[in-house]
Structures are given as C-alpha cells and as structure tokens.
N, C-alpha and C positions, 0 to 999 in steps of 0.2 A: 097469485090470482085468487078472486074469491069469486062467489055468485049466491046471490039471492035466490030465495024461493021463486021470485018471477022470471026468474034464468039472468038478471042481469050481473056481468059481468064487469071486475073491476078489478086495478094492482095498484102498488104501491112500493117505493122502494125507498132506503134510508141510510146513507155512507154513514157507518160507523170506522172511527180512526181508533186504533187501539195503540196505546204507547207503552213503551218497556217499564217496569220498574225501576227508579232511581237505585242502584245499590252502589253506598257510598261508605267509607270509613275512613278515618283519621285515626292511629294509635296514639295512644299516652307514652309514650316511650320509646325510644331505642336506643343502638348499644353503639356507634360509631369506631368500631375496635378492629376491622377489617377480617374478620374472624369468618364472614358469608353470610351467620344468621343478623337480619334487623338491622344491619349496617347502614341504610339509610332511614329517614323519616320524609315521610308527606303522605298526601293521602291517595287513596286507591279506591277505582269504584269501574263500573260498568254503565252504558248509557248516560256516560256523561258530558252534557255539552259544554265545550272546549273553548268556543269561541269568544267569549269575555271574561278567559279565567285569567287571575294572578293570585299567588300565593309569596307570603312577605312571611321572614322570620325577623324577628329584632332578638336582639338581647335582655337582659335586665334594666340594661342602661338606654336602652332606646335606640340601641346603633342596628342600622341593618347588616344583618349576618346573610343573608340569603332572600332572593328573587325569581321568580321564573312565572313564565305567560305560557308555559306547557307541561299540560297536565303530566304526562308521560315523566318528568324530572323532578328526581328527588333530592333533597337536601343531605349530603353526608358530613353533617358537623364543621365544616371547617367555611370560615368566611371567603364569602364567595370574591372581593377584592382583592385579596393577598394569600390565598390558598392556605393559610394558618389552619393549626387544629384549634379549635375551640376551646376556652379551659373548662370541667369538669363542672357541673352543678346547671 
C-alpha cells in the first residue's frame, strides 16, 4: 500500500517466479573396472528437466555403444546390444 500526501491510497502487486539453478556436469573420464569408484559415466545434475532427454554414446567408428531417454542411467562401458566390455581407449 502506499498514500500520497492528499491521503490517497493505492497497491500494486507483481508474481515473481524464481527457478532453481541449472547444476549440471558431464565428466572427462571414467574407469569401468567395477572396482565402485567412477565405474559408470553420464552426466549428473540437479533441476534438470527430463522430459526431452537422450543421451547417445558411439564409438570411434560410429557404431552405437549406448542409449537411454532417462536421465537417472548411466553408461557402464560395455555395449548396450550384446552386454560386451568395451575395448580399452
């Protein structure tokens, strides 16, 4: 509320939307060795919306290794067709 020196009175109000920070990360690396640390790769984040994700891994050669349309799943090395370990590099 406010008022003028002549007493008139008067409000005003104004929805503000506040949104979370995006926090988001993809590592350079992991270790696929089953060992618990870094054993998988993908990325990891907070406030992040889900519903148009996919995430593709290929290879060198172009072949897809790994797929998923949920965030929450990570890639542990081994092609996601034939449950193979991946080779090395």
């Amino acid at each position: 509320l406010a008022e003028t020196k002549n007493a008139c009175w008067d409000s005003t109000e104004q929805v503000l939307k506040v949104y979370p920070v995006l926090r988001f990360f993809i590592p350079t690396a992991f270790s696929p060795n089953d060992n618990g640390s870094n054993d998988t790769f993908g990325p990891k984040g907070k406030y992040f919306d889900d519903k148009s994700y996919q995430f593709h891994i290929f290879n060198r050669w172009g072949e897809l290794m790994f797929e998923t349309q949920d965030f929450y799943e990570q890639w542990d090395g081994r092609k996601q067709k034939d449950d193979s370990k991946s080779p090395l590099g």
